[in-house]
N, CA, C and O atoms as CSV, one atom per row, in Angstrom:
chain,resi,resn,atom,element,x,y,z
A,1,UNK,N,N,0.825,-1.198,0.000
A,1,UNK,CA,C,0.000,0.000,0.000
A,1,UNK,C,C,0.867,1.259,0.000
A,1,UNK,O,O,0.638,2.205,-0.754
A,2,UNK,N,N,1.796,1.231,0.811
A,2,UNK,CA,C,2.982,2.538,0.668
A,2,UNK,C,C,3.303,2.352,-0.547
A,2,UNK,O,O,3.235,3.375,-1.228
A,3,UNK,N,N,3.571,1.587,-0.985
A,3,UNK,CA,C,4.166,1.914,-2.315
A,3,UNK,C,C,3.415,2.817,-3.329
A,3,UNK,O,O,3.717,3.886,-3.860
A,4,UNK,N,N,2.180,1.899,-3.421
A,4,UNK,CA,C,1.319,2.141,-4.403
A,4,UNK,C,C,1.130,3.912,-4.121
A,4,UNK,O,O,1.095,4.658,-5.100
A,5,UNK,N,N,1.014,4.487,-2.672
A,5,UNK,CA,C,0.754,5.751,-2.489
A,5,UNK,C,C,1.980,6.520,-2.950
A,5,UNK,O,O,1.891,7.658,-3.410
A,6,UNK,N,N,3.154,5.851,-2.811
A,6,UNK,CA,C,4.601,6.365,-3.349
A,6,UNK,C,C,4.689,6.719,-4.854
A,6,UNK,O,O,5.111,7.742,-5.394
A,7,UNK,N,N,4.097,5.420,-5.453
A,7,UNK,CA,C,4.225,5.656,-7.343
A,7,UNK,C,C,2.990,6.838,-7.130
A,7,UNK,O,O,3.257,7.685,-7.983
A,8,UNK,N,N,1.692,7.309,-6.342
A,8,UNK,CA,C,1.077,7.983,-6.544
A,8,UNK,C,C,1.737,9.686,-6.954
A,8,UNK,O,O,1.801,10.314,-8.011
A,9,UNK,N,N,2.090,9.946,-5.737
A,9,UNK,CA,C,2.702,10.354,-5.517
A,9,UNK,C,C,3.696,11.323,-6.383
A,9,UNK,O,O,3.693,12.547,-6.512
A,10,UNK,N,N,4.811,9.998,-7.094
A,10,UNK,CA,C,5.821,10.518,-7.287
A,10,UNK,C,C,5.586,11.012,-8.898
A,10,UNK,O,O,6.318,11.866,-9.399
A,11,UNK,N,N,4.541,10.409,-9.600
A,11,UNK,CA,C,3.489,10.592,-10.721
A,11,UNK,C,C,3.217,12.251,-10.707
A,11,UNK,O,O,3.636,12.990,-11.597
A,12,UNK,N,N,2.466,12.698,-9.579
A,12,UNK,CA,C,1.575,13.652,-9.701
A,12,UNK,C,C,2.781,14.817,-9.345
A,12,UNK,O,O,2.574,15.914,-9.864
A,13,UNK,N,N,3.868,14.705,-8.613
A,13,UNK,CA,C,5.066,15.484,-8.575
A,13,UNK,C,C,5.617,15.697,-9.659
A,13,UNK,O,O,5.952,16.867,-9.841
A,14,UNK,N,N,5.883,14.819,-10.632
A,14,UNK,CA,C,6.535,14.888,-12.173
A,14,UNK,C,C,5.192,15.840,-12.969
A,14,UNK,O,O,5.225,16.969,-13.459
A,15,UNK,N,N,4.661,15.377,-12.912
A,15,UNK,CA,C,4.059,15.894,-13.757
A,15,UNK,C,C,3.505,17.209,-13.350
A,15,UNK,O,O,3.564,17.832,-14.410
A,16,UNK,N,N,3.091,17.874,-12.619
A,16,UNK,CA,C,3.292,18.982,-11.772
A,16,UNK,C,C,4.825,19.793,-12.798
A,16,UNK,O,O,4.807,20.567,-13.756
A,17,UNK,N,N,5.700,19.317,-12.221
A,17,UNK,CA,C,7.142,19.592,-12.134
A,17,UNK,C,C,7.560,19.940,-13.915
A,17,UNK,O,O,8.181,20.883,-14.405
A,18,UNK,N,N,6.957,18.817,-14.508
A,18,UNK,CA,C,7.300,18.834,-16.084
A,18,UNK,C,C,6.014,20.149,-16.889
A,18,UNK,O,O,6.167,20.801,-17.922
A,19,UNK,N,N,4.870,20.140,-15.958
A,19,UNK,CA,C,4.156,21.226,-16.540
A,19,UNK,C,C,4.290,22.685,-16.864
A,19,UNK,O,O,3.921,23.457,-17.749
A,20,UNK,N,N,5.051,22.717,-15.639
A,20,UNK,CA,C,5.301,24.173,-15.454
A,20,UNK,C,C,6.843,24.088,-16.243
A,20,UNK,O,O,7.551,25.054,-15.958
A,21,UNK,N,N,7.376,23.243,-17.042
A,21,UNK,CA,C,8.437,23.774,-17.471
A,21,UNK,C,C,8.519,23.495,-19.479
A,21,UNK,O,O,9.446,23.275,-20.258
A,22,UNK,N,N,7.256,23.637,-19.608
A,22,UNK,CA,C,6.710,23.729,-21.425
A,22,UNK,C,C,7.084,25.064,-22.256
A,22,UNK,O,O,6.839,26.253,-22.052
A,23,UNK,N,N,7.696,24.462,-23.154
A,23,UNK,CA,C,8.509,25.439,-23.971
A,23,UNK,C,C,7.480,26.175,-24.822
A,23,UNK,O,O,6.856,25.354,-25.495
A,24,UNK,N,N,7.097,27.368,-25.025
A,24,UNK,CA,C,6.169,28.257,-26.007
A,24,UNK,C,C,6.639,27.286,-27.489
A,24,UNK,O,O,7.790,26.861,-27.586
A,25,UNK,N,N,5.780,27.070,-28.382
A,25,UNK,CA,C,5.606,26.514,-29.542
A,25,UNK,C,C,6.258,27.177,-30.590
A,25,UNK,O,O,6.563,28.363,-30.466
A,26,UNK,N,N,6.596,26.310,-31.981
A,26,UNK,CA,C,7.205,27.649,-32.846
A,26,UNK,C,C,6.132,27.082,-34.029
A,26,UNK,O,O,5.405,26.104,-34.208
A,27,UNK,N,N,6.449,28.136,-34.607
A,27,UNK,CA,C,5.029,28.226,-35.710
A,27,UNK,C,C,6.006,28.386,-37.062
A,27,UNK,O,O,7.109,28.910,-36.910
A,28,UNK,N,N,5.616,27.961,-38.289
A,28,UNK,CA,C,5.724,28.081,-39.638
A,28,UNK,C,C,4.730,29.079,-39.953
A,28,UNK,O,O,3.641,28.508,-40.004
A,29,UNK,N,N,4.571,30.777,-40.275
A,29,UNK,CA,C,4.169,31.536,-40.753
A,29,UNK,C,C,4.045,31.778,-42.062
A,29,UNK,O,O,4.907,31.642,-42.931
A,30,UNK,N,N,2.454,32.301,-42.219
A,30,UNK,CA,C,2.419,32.850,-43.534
A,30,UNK,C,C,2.928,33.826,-43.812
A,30,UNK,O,O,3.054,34.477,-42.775
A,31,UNK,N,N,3.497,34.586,-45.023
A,31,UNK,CA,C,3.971,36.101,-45.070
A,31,UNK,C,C,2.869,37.056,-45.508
A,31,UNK,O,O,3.049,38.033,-46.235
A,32,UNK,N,N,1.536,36.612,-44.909
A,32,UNK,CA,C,0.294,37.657,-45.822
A,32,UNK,C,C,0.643,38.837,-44.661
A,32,UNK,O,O,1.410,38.667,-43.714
A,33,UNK,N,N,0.137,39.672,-44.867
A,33,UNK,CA,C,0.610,41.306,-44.678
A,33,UNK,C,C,-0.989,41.556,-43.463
A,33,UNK,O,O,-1.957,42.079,-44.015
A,34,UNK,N,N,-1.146,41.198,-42.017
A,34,UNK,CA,C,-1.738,41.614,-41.872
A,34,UNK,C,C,-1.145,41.928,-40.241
A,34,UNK,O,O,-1.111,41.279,-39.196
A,35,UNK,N,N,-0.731,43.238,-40.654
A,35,UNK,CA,C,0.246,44.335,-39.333
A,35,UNK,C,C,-0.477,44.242,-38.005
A,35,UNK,O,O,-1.627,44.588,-37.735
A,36,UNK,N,N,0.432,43.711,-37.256
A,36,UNK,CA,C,-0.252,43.889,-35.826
A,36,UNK,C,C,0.987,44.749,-34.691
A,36,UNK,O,O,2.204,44.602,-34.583
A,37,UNK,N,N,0.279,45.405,-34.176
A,37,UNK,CA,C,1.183,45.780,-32.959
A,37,UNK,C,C,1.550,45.472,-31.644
A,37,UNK,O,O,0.585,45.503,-30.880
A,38,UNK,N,N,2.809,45.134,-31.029
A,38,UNK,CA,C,3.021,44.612,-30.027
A,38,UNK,C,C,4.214,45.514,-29.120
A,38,UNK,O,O,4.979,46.431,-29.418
A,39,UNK,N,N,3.979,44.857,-28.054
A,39,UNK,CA,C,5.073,45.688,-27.524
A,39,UNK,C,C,5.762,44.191,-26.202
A,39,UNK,O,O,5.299,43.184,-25.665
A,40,UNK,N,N,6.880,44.836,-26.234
A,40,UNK,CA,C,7.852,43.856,-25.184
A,40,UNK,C,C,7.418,43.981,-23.991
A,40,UNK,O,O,7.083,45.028,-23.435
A,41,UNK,N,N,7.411,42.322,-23.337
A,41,UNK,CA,C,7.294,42.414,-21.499
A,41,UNK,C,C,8.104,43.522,-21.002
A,41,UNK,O,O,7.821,44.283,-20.076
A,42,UNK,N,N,9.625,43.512,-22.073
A,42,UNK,CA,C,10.420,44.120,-21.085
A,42,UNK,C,C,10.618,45.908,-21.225
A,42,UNK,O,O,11.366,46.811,-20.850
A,43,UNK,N,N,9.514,45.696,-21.949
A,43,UNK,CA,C,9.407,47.387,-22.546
A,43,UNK,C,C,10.132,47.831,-23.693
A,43,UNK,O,O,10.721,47.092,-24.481
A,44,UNK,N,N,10.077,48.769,-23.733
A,44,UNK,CA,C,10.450,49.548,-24.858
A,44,UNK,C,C,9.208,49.940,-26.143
A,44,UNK,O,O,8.024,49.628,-26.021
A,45,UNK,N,N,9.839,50.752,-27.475
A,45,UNK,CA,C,8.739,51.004,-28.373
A,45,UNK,C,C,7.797,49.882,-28.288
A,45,UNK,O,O,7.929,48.796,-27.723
A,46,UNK,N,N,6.617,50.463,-29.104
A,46,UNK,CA,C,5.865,48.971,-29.711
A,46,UNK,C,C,6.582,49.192,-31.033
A,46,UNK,O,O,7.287,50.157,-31.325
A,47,UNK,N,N,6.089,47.443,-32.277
A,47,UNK,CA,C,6.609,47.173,-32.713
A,47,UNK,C,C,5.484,46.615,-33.654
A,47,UNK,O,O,4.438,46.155,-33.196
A,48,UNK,N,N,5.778,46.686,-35.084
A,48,UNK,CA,C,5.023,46.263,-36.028
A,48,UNK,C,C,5.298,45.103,-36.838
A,48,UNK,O,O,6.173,45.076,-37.704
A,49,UNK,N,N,4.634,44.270,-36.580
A,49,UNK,CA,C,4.357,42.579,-36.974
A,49,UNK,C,C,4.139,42.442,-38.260
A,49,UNK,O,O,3.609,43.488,-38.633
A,50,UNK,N,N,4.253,41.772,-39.073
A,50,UNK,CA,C,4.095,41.162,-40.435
A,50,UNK,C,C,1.999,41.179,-40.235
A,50,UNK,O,O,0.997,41.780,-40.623
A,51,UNK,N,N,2.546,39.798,-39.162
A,51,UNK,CA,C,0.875,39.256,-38.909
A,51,UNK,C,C,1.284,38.825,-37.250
A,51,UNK,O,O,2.466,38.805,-36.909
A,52,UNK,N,N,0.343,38.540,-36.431
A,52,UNK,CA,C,0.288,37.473,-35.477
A,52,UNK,C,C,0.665,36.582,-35.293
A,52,UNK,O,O,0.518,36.123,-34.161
A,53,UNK,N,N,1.393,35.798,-36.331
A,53,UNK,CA,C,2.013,34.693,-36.655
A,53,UNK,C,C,3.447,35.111,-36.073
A,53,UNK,O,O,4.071,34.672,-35.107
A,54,UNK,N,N,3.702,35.961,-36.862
A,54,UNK,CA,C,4.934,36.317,-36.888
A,54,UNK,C,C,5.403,36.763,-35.386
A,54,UNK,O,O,6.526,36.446,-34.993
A,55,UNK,N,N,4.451,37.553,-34.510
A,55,UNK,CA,C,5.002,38.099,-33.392
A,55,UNK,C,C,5.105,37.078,-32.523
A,55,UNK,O,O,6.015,37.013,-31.696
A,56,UNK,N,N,4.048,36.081,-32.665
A,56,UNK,CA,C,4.411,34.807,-31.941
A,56,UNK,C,C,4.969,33.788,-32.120
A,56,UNK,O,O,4.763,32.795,-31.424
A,57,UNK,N,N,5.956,33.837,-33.287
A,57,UNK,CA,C,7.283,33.080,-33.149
A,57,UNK,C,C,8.385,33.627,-32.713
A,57,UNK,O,O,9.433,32.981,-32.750
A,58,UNK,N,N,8.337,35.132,-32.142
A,58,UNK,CA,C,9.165,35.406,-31.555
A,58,UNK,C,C,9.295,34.735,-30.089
A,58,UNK,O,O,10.343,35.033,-29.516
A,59,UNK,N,N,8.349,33.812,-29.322
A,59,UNK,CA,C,7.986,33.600,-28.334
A,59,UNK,C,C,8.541,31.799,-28.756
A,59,UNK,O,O,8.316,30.875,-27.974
A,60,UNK,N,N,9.111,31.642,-29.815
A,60,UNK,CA,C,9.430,30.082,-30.023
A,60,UNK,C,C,10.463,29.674,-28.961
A,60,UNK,O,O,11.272,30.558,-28.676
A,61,UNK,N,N,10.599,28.396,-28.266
A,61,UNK,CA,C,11.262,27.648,-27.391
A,61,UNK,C,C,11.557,28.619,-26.065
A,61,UNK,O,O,12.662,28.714,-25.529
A,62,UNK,N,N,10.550,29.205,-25.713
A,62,UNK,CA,C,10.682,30.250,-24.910
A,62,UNK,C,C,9.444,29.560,-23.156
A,62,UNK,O,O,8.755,28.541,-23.128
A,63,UNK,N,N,9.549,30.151,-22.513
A,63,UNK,CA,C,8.888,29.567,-21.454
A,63,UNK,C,C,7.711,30.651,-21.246
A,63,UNK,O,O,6.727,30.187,-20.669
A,64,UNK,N,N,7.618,32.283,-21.684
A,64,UNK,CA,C,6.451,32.677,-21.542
A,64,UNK,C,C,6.696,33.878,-22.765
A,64,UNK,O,O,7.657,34.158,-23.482
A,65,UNK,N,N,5.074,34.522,-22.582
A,65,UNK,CA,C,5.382,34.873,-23.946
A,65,UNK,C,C,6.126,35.972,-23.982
A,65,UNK,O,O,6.213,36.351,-22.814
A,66,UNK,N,N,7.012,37.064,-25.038
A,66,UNK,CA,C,7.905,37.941,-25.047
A,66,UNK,C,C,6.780,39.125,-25.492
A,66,UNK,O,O,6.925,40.326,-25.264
A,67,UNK,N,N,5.900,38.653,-26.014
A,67,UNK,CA,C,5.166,40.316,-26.311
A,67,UNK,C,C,3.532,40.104,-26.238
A,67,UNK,O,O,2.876,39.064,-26.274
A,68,UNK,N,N,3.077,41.637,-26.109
A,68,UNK,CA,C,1.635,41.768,-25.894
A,68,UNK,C,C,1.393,42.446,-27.036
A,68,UNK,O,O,2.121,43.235,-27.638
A,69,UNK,N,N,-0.029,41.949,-27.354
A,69,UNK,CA,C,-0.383,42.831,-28.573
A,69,UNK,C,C,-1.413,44.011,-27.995
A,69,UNK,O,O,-2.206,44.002,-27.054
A,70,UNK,N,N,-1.086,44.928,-28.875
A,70,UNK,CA,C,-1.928,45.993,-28.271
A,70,UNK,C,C,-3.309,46.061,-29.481
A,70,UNK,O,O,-4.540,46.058,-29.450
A,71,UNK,N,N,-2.538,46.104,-30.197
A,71,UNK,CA,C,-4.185,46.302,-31.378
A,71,UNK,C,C,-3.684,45.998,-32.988
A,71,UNK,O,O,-2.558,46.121,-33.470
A,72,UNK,N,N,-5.085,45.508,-33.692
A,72,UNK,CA,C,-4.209,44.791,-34.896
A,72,UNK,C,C,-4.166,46.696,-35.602
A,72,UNK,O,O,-4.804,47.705,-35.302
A,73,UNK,N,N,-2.971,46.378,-36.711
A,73,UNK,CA,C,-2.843,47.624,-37.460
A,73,UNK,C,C,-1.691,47.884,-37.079
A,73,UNK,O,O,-1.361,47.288,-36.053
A,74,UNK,N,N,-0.772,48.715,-37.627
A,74,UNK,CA,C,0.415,48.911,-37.658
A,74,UNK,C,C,0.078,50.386,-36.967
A,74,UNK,O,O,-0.793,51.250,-37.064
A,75,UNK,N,N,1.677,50.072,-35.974
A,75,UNK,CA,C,2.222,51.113,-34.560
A,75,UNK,C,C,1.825,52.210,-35.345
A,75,UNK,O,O,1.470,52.162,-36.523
A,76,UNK,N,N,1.905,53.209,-34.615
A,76,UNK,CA,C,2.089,54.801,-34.814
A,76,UNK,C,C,3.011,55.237,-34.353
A,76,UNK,O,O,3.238,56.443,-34.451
């Protein structure tokens, strides 16, 4: 019975443990032209995107995402 509560256990710890450490996805983008604006967690200008695609492969093999979008359409 300890055991069985042990493999319980040591199951729900891994996986816990392995969840919280998932790499952001990378994407194959289209190049259609539809401008979005974003700006960095870590600040600075915003920044004008191809498409959505595009700003979120900047976020590839990454652990959270690197930018927020503020609104589709290209910065001012």
């Amino acid at each position: 019975m300890k055991f069985l509560i042990f493999i319980i256990l040591f199951v729900a710890i891994f996986s816990l443990s392995n969840a919280q450490q998932q790499q952001l996805p990378c994407y194959k983008c289209r190049t259609d032209y539809k401008p979005v604006c974003a700006q960095s967690i870590h600040g600075g200008p915003p920044k004008t995107y191809t498409n959505k695609c595009i700003m979120d492969s900047e976020n590839c093999g990454k652990y959270e995402p690197q930018n927020t979008l503020l609104y589709e359409g290209e910065c001012n």
